[in-house]
C-alpha positions in Angstrom: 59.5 -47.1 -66.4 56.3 -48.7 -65.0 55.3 -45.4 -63.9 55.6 -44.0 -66.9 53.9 -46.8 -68.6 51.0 -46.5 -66.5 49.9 -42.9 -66.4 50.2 -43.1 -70.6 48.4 -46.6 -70.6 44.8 -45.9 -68.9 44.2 -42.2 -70.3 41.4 -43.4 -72.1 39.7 -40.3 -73.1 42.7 -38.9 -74.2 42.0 -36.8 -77.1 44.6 -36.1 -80.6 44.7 -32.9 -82.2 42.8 -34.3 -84.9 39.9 -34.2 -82.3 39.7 -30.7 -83.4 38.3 -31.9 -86.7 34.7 -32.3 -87.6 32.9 -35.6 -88.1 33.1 -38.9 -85.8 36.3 -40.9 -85.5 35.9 -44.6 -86.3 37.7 -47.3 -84.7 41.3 -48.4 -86.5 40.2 -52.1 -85.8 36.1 -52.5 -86.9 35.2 -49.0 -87.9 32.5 -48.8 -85.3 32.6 -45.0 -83.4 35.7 -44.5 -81.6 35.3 -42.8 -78.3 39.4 -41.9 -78.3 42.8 -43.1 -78.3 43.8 -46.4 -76.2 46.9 -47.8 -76.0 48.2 -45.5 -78.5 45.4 -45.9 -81.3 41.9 -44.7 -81.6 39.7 -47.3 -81.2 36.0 -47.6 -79.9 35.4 -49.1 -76.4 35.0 -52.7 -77.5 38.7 -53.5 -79.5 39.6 -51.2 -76.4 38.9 -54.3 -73.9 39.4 -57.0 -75.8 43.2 -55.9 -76.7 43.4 -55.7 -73.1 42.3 -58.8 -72.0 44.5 -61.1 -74.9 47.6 -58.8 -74.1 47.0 -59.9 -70.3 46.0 -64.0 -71.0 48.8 -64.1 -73.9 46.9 -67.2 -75.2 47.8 -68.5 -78.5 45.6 -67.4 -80.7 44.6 -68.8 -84.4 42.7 -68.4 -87.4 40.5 -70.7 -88.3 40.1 -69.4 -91.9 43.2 -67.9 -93.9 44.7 -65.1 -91.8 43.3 -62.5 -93.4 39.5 -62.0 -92.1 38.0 -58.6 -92.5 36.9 -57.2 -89.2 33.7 -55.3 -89.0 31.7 -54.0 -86.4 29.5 -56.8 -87.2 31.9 -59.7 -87.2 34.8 -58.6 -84.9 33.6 -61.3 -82.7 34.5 -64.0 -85.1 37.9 -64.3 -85.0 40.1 -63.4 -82.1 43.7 -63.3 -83.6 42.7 -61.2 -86.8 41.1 -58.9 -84.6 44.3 -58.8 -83.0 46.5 -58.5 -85.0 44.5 -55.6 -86.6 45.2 -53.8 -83.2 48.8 -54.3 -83.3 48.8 -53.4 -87.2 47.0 -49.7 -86.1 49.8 -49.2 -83.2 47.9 -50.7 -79.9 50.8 -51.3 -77.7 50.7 -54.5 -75.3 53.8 -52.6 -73.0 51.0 -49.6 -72.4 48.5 -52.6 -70.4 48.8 -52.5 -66.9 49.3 -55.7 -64.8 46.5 -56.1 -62.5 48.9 -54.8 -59.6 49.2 -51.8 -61.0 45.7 -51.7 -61.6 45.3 -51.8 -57.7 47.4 -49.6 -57.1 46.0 -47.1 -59.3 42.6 -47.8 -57.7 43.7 -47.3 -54.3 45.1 -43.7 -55.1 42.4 -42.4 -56.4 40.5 -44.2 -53.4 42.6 -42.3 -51.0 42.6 -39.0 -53.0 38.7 -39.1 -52.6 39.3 -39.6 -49.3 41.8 -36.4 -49.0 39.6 -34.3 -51.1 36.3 -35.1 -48.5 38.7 -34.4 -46.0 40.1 -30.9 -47.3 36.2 -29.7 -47.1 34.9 -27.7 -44.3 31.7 -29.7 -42.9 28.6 -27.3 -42.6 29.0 -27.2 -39.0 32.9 -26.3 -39.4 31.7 -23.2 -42.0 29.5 -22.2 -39.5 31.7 -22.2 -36.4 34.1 -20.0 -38.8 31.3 -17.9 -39.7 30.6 -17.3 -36.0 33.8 -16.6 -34.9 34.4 -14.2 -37.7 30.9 -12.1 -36.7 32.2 -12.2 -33.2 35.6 -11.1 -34.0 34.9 -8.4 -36.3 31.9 -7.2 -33.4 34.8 -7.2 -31.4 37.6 -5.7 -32.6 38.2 -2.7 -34.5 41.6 -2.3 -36.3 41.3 1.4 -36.9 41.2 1.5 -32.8 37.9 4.4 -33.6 36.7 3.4 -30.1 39.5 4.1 -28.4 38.8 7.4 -27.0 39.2 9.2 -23.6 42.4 7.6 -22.7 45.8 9.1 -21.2 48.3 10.9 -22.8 51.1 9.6 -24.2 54.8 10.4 -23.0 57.6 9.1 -24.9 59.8 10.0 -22.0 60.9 8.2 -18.6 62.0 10.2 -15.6 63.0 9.9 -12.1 61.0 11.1 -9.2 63.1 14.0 -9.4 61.8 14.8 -12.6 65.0 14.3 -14.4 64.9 12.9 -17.9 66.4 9.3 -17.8 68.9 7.6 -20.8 66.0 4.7 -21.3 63.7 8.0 -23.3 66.3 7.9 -25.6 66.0 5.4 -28.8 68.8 3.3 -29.4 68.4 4.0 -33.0 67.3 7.5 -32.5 64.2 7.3 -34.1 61.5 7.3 -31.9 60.3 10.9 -31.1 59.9 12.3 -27.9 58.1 15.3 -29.1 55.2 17.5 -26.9 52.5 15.2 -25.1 49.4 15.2 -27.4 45.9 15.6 -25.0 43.6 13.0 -24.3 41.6 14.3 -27.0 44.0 14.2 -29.3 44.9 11.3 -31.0 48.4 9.9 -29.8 49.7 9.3 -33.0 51.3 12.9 -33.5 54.0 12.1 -31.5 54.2 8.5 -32.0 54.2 8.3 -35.7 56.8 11.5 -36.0 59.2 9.3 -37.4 58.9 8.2 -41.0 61.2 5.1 -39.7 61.0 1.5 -38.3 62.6 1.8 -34.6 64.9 -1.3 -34.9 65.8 -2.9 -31.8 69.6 -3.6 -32.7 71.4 -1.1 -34.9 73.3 -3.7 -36.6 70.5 -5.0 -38.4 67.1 -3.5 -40.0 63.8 -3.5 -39.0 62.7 -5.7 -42.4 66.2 -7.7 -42.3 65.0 -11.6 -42.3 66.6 -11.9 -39.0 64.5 -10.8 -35.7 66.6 -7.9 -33.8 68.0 -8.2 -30.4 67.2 -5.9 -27.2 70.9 -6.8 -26.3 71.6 -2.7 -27.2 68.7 -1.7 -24.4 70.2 -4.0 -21.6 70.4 -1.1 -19.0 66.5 -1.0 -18.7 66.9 -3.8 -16.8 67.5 -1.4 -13.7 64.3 -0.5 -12.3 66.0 1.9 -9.4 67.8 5.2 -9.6 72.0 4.8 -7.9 69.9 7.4 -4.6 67.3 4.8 -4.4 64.4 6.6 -6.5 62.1 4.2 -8.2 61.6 5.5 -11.5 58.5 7.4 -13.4 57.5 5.5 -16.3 55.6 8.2 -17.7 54.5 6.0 -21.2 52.7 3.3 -18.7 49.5 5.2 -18.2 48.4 5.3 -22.0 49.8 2.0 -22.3 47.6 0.6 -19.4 44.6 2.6 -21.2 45.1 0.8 -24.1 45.4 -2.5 -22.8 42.7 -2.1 -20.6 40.8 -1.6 -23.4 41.8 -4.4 -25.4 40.9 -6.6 -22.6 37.2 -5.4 -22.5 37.0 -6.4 -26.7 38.6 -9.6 -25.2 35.7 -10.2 -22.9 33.4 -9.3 -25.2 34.4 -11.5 -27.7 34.5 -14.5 -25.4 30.8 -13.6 -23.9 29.5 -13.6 -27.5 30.5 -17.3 -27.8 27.8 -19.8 -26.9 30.5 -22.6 -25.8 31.7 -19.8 -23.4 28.6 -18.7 -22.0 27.3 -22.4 -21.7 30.7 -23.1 -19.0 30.9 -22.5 -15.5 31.2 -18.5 -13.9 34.3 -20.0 -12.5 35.4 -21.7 -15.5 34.7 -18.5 -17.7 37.2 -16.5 -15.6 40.0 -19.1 -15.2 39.9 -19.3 -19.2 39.9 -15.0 -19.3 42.7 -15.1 -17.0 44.9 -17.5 -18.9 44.1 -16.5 -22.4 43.6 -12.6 -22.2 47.3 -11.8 -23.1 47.7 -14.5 -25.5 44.6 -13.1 -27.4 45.7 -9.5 -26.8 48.9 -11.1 -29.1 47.1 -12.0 -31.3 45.1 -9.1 -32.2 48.0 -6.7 -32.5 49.9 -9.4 -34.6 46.8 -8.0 -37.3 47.8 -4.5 -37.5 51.8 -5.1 -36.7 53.7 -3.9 -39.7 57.1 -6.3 -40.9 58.1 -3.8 -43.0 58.5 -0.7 -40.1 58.5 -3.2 -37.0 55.4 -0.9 -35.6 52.3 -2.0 -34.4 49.7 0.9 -37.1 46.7 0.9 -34.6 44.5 3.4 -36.6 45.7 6.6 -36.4 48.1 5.4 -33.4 51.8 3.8 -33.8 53.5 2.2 -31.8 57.3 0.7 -31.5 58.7 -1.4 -28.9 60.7 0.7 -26.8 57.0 2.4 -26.2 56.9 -0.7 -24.1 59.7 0.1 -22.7 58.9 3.7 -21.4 56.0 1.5 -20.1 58.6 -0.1 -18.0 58.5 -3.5 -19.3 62.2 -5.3 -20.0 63.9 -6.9 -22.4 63.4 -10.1 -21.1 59.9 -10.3 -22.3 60.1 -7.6 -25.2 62.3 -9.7 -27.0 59.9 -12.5 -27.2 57.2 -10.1 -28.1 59.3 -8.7 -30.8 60.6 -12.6 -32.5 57.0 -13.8 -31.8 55.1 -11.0 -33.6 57.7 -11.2 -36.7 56.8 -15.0 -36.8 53.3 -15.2 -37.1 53.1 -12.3 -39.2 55.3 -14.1 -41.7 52.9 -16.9 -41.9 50.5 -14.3 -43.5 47.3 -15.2 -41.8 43.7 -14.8 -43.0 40.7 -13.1 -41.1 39.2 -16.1 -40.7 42.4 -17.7 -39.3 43.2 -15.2 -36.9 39.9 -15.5 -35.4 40.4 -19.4 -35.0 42.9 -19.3 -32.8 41.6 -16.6 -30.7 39.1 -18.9 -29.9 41.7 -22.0 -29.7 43.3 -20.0 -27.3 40.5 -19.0 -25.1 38.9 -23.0 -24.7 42.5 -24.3 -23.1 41.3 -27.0 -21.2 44.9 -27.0 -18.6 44.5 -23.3 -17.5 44.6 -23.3 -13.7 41.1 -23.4 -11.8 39.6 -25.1 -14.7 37.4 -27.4 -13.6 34.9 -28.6 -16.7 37.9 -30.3 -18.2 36.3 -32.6 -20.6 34.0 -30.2 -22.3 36.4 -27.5 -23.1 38.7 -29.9 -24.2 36.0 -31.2 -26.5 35.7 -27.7 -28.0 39.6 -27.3 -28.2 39.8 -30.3 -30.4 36.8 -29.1 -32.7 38.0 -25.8 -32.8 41.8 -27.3 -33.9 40.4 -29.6 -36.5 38.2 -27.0 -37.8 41.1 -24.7 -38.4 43.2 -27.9 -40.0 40.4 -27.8 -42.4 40.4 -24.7 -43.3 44.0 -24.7 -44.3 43.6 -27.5 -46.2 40.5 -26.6 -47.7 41.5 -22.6 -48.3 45.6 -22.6 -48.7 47.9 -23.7 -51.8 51.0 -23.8 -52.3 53.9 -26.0 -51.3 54.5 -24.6 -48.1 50.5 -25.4 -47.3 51.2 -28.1 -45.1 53.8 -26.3 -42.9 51.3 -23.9 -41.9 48.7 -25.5 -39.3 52.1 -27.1 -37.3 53.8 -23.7 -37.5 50.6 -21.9 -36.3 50.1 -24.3 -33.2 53.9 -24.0 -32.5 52.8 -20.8 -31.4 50.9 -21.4 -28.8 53.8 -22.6 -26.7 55.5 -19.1 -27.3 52.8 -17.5 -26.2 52.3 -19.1 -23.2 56.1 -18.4 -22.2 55.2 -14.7 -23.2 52.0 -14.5 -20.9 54.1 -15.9 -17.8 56.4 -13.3 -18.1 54.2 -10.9 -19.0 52.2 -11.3 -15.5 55.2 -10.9 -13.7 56.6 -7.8 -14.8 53.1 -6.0 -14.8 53.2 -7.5 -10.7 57.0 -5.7 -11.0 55.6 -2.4 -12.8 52.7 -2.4 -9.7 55.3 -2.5 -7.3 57.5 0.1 -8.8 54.6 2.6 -9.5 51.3 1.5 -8.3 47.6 3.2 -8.4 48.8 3.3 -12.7 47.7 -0.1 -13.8 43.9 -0.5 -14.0 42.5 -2.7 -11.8 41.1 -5.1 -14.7 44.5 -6.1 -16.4 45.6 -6.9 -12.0 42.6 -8.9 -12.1 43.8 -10.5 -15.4 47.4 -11.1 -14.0 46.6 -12.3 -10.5 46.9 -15.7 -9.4 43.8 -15.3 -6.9 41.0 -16.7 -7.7 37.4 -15.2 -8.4 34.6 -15.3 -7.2 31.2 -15.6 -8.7 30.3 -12.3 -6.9 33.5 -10.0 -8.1 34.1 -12.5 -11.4 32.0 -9.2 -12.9 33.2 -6.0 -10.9 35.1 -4.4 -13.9 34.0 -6.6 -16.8 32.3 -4.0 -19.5 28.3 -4.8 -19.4 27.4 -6.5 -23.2 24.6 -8.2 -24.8 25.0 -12.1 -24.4 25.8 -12.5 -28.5 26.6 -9.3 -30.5 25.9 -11.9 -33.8 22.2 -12.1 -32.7 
């Protein structure tokens, strides 16, 4: 009830629909101009604070004359309980006065939703770190894959060393085509995209159900050897290690266009490559994966999980690729947002061989509360405040997926070596560099493509 009381009582501007009409209002108690209605009656500031302050001291108040004084503009001064009793004769309501508690409490919210809305607001040195990540991001990564060029064939097909066609080309789901190689120069979308169809990793459920499918139906991947002993040909791993491979060179490029990159250590600046590559390579095909079809739409070039497969990695991992890429894609990130946590992932100040602890945790923080921001600042909605936890929940994901991930490719090396490239082993290897080979494959750039 006091609630309700109180956001009726100090709405003083609160305008009637006679306000629509032309001419000035005059005050119900002395006729001066009345700014609006108070306490239920349109009054003019001054009858406005003075039924205010006798509703709150409640003094007895008496006429001196006859009860029945006229009250002016001029003389409204001269007698208090006429004047009063005016008010209450025009409809000002004593219950619509709030106690001095609630006054305080009504002054410290709109204290603290100053405080909330200042908060919600990007700094001009936040807008400018998003500004620069965006440049380097979009310098950095092209969605229609254009410069992707040059690269192997793609093979929807496994074999053994006999060159026997093996049950793991086949889709579960039977949708994934296996038609004629396309050339190098060719893009590898003719055979990819041949299906007008999600390929669903479970049969029982659809590719757009709002359940993540299972890999339980591919289990028999999990075999890496032939019953004679023959390792198998994973004749999709080439293009895939193309590919990747050339993610990994945006990836560098993006982080050497970052002045908080540049500025570490050469041995810092690979121990954060090699911990963060993969987790950014996530990240930049969560932009072009599709929820609808479960495919990743790479320009002209598709692709469906059990490409992965072919490539030779297991379900093990793929299945966390699969739920992680369905989650953050849900969350319906922006540009700007996407290139945030690039970065957030990149300065991790507990990668191994790390050694400038202190600053890149300093830039981990600003980069996390600048994103924090930005959600606050950019996003409505109910669901606004779920997003920035939901978004760093992520990160924990990913670094399960990157372990895993560096194992099998070690597995897939062993299995059919001389196919990886020897950046992505540089990428997964637990050595570490040296100043003098941090370079050897690293694509040469300029030091800030924003310049």
């Amino acid at each position: 009830m006091a609630a309700g009381m109180e956001a009726v009582s100090e709405v003083t501007t609160v305008q009637n629909e006679d306000d629509e009409e032309e001419g000035p209002k005059e005050c119900g108690v002395c006729g001066d101009m009345a700014k609006g209605y108070h306490f239920n009656a349109l009054t003019c500031e001054g009858c406005k604070g003075f039924f205010r302050r006798a509703t709150k001291t409640s003094p007895q108040l008496h006429c001196p004359f006859q009860n029945n004084c006229i009250i002016t503009k001029s003389n409204r001064r001269s007698c208090q309980a006429c004047r009063f009793r005016k008010c209450q004769a025009i409809g000002m309501r004593g219950e619509m006065v709030m106690s001095e508690k609630q006054v305080l409490e009504r002054r410290i919210r709109i204290k603290e939703k100053k405080l909330h809305n200042a908060s919600a607001q990007l700094s001009l040195q936040q807008d400018q770190v998003v500004q620069k990540l965006l440049c380097s991001h979009r310098s950095t990564f092209d969605s229609a894959f254009s410069r992707f060029t040059g690269f192997r064939p793609m093979d929807r097909d496994v074999q053994s060393e006999h060159g026997q066609s093996h049950p793991l080309a086949k889709c579960p789901t039977k949708t994934c085509s296996t038609a004629e190689k396309p050339s190098a120069d060719l893009p590898s979308s003719s055979s990819s995209s041949s299906s007008s169809h999600a390929c669903s990793l479970s049969p029982a459920s659809s590719s757009s159900s709002s359940t993540s499918p299972s890999l339980s139906d591919s289990s028999e991947i999990r075999v890496d050897y032939e019953a004679d002993g023959s390792s198998r040909v994973y004749t999709a791993l080439p293009h895939m290690a193309d590919l990747t491979t050339y993610m990994i060179q945006d990836i560098i490029r993006f982080s050497k266009s970052l002045q908080d990159f540049r500025s570490l250590s050469m041995e810092d600046q690979i121990s954060l490559l090699k911990g963060a590559t993969f987790e950014i390579m996530l990240i930049r095909f969560n932009m072009v994966f599709n929820l609808t079809t479960s495919k990743w739409e790479c320009g002209h070039y598709k692709y469906c999980i059990h490409d992965a497969m072919r490539a030779g990695f297991q379900p093990v991992l793929l299945e966390y690729i699969f739920k992680f890429h369905h989650t953050l894609r849900k969350l319906d990130l922006q540009e700007e947002e996407y290139a945030l946590i690039q970065a957030i992932s990149l300065f991790s100040p507990d990668r191994p061989g790390v050694q400038q602890h202190a600053v890149i945790e300093q830039v981990h923080e600003s980069l996390a509360l600048t994103l924090k921001a930005l959600i606050d600042c950019k996003r409505t909605g109910p669901k606004k405040h779920l997003l920035y936890p939901k978004v760093i929940g992520c990160f924990t994901e990913m670094r399960t997926i990157n372990e895993e991930y560096s194992k099998q490719i070690l597995q897939i090396q062993d299995i059919q070596p001389d196919t990886i490239s020897p950046l992505i082993m540089e990428v997964v290897s637990t050595n570490t560099y040296s100043d003098s080979n941090a370079g050897k494959h690293s694509t040469k750039i300029p030091e800030d493509p924003c310049s």
